[in-house]
C-alpha positions as CSV (number, residue, x, y, z in Angstrom):
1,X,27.6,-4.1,-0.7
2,X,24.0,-4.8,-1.8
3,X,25.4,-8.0,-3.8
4,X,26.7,-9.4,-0.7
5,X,23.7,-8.1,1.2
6,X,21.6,-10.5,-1.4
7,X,23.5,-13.3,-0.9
8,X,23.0,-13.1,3.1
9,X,19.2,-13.1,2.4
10,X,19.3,-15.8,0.4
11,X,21.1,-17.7,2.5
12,X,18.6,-17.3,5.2
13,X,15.6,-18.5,2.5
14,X,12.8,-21.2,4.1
15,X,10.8,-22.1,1.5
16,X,7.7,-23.0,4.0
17,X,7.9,-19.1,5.2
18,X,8.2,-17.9,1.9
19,X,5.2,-20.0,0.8
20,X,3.4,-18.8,4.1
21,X,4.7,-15.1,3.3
22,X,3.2,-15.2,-0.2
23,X,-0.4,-15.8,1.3
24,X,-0.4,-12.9,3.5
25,X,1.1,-10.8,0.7
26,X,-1.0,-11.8,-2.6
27,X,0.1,-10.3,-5.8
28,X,3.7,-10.3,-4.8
29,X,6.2,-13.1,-6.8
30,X,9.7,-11.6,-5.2
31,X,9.3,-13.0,-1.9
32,X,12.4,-14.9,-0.7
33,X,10.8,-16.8,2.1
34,X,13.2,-15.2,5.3
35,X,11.7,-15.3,8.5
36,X,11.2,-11.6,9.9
37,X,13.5,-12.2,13.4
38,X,16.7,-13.1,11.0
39,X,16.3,-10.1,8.8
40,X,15.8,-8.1,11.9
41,X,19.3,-9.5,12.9
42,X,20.6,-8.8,9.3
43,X,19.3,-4.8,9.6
44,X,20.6,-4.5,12.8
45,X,23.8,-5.6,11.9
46,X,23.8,-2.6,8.9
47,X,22.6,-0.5,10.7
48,X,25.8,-0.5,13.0
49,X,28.3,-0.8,9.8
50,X,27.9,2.3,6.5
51,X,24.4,1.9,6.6
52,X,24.1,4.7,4.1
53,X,26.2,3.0,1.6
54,X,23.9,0.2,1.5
55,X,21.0,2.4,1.8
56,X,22.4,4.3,-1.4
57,X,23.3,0.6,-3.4
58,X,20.6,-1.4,-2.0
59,X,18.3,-3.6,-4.4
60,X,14.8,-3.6,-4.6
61,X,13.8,-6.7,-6.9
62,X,13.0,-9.0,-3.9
63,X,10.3,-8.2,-1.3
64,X,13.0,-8.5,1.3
65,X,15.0,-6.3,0.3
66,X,13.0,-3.6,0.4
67,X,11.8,-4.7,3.9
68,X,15.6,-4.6,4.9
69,X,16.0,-1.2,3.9
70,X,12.6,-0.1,5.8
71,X,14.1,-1.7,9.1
72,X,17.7,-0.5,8.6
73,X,16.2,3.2,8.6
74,X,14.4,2.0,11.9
75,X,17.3,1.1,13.4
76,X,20.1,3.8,12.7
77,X,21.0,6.4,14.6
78,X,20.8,9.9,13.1
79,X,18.9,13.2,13.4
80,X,15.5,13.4,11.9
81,X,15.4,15.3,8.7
82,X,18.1,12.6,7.7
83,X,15.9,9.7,8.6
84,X,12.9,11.3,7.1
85,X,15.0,12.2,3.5
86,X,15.3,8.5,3.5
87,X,11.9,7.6,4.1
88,X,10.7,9.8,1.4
89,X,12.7,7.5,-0.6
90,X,11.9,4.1,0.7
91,X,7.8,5.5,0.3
92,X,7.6,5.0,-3.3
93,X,9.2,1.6,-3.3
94,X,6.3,0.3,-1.1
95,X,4.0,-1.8,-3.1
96,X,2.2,-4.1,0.3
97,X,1.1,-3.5,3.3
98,X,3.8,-5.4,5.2
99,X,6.0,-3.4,4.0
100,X,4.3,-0.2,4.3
101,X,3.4,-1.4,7.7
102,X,6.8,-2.9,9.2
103,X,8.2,0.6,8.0
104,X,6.0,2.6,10.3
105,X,6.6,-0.1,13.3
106,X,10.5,0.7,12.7
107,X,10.1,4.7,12.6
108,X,10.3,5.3,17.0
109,X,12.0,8.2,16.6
110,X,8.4,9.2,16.0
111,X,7.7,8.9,20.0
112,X,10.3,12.2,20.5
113,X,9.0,14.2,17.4
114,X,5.5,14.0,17.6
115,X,5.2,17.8,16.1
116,X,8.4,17.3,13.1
117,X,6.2,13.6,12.4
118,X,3.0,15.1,12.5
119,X,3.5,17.8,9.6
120,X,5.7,15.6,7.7
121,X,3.0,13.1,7.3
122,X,0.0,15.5,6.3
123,X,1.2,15.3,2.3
124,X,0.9,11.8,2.4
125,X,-2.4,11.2,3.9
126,X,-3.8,13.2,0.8
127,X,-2.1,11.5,-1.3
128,X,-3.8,9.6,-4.4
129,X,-1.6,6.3,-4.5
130,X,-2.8,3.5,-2.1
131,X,0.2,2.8,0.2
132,X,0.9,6.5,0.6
133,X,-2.4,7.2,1.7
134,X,-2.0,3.9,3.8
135,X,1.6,4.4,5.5
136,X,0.1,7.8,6.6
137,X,-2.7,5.9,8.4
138,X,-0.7,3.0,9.8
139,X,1.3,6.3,11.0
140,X,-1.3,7.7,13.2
141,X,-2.9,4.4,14.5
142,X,0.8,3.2,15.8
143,X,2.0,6.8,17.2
144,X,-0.8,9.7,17.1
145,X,-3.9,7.6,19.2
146,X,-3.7,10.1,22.4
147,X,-4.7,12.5,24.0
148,X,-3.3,15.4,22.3
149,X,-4.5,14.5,19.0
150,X,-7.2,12.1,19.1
151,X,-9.9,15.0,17.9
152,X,-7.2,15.8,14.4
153,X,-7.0,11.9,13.8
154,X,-10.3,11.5,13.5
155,X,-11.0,14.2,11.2
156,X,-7.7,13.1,9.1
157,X,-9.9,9.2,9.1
158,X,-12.8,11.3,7.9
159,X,-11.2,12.7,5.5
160,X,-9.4,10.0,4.0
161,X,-10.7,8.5,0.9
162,X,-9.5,6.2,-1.3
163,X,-11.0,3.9,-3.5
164,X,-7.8,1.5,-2.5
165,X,-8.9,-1.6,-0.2
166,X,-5.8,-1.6,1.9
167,X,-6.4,2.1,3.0
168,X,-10.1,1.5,3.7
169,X,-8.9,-1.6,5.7
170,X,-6.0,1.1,7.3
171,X,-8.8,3.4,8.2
172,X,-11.0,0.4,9.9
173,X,-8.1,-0.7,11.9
174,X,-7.1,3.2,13.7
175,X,-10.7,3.7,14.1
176,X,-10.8,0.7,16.1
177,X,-7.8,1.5,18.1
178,X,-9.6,5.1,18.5
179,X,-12.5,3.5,20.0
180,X,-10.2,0.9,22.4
181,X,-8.7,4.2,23.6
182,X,-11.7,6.9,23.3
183,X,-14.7,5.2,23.7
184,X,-16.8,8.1,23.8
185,X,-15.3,10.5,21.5
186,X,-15.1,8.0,18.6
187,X,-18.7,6.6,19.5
188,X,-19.9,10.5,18.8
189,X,-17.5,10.1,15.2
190,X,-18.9,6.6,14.5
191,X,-22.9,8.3,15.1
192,X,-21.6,11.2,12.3
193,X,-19.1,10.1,9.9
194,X,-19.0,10.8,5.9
195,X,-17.0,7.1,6.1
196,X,-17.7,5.1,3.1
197,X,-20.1,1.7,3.7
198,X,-17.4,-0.8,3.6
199,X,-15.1,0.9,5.8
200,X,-17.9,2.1,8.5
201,X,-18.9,-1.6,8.4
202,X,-15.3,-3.0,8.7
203,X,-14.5,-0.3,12.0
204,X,-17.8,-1.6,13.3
205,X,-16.2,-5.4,13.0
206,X,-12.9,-4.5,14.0
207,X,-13.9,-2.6,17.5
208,X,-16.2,-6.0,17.7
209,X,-13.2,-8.0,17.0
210,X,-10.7,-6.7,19.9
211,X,-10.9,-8.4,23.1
212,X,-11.0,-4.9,25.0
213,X,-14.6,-4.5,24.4
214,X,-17.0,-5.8,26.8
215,X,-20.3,-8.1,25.0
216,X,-22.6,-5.3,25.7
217,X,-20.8,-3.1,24.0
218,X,-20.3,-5.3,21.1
219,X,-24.1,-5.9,20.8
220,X,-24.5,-2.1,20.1
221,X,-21.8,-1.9,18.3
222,X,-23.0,-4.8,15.8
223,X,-26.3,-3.0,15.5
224,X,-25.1,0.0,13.8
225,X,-24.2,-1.5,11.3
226,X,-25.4,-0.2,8.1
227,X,-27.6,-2.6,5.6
């Protein structure tokens, strides 16, 4: 299956995408070059057939076909400690933050198992290796950014640190969604924080960034920064 699965993905190849692809991803020579509406098609199409044959024989020497298998596992239907043994196995394969974060986009079931989620992600967002530590993040900005758990997020932002730039840049990006959606309670984090410079200064630009904060705001925003 995962031969014929690598000739479909082939066949959908556009060298401009690829070329456009490889820019957003840096570092990473296996991409194909398919647009991310045709392999949504292609995992959706799995995902109704034995998707857990492919997941079991599927390759991972092109950037795609990891990405396949992340939104596959998005798509399927199945009870959550079978989805989640199959992220646990898709984790380590993740080596960009497309990847890492098109895996967390696919994982709705999230929305009806908040509590299962929560404590499943708590190992990873100690974890030492960069996209761990990142799809743990990207985890809470996209599902956890509420009410209920908006004072635990930002102690979990707090306390994640990592020398890796795409989990500072993870950590930026939730604060700023905390402080779209909890003005004051991140402006009280943002006032006492043990964040690192770079990513203090890069939350600071990304809240100044989004086009839900008013100029006034932004102007007291830009002067905290730190020198």
């Amino acid at each position: 299956m995962s031969n014929k699965v690598r000739e479909q993905i082939f066949q959908l190849a556009d060298e401009e995408y690829k070329q456009f692809q490889s820019k957003l991803c840096p570092g990473n020579e296996n991409i194909v070059g398919v647009r991310v509406p045709k392999l949504r098609k292609l995992a959706k199409q799995i995902a109704k057939e034995d998707w857990r044959e492919y997941m079991k024989t599927a390759e991972n020497e092109y950037y795609e076909e990891v990405m396949l298998q992340c939104m596959v596992i998005g798509y399927v239907k199945a009870d959550i400690e079978e989805i989640l043994s199959y992220v646990t196995k898709l984790i380590p394969k993740i080596d960009n933050w497309a990847v890492c974060d098109g895996l967390c986009s696919g994982l709705k079931l999230t929305k009806k198992n908040k509590i299962h989620v929560w404590e499943y992600l708590q190992p990873y967002l100690l974890s030492k290796q960069e996209f761990e530590m990142r799809f743990g993040i990207v985890m809470l900005l996209t599902y956890y950014i509420e009410e209920a758990y908006i004072d635990k997020v930002l102690k979990l932002l707090n306390r994640a640190k990592h020398d890796g730039y795409y989990v500072k840049m993870a950590v930026a990006w939730a604060i700023s969604i905390c402080y779209v959606k909890f003005p004051e309670k991140t402006m009280e984090y943002l006032k006492n924080n043990t964040l690192d410079d770079f990513t203090y200064n890069k939350s600071l630009q990304k809240i100044i960034e989004s086009l839900r904060v008013d100029k006034e705001t932004k102007m007291l925003i830009r002067s905290m920064k730190r020198k």
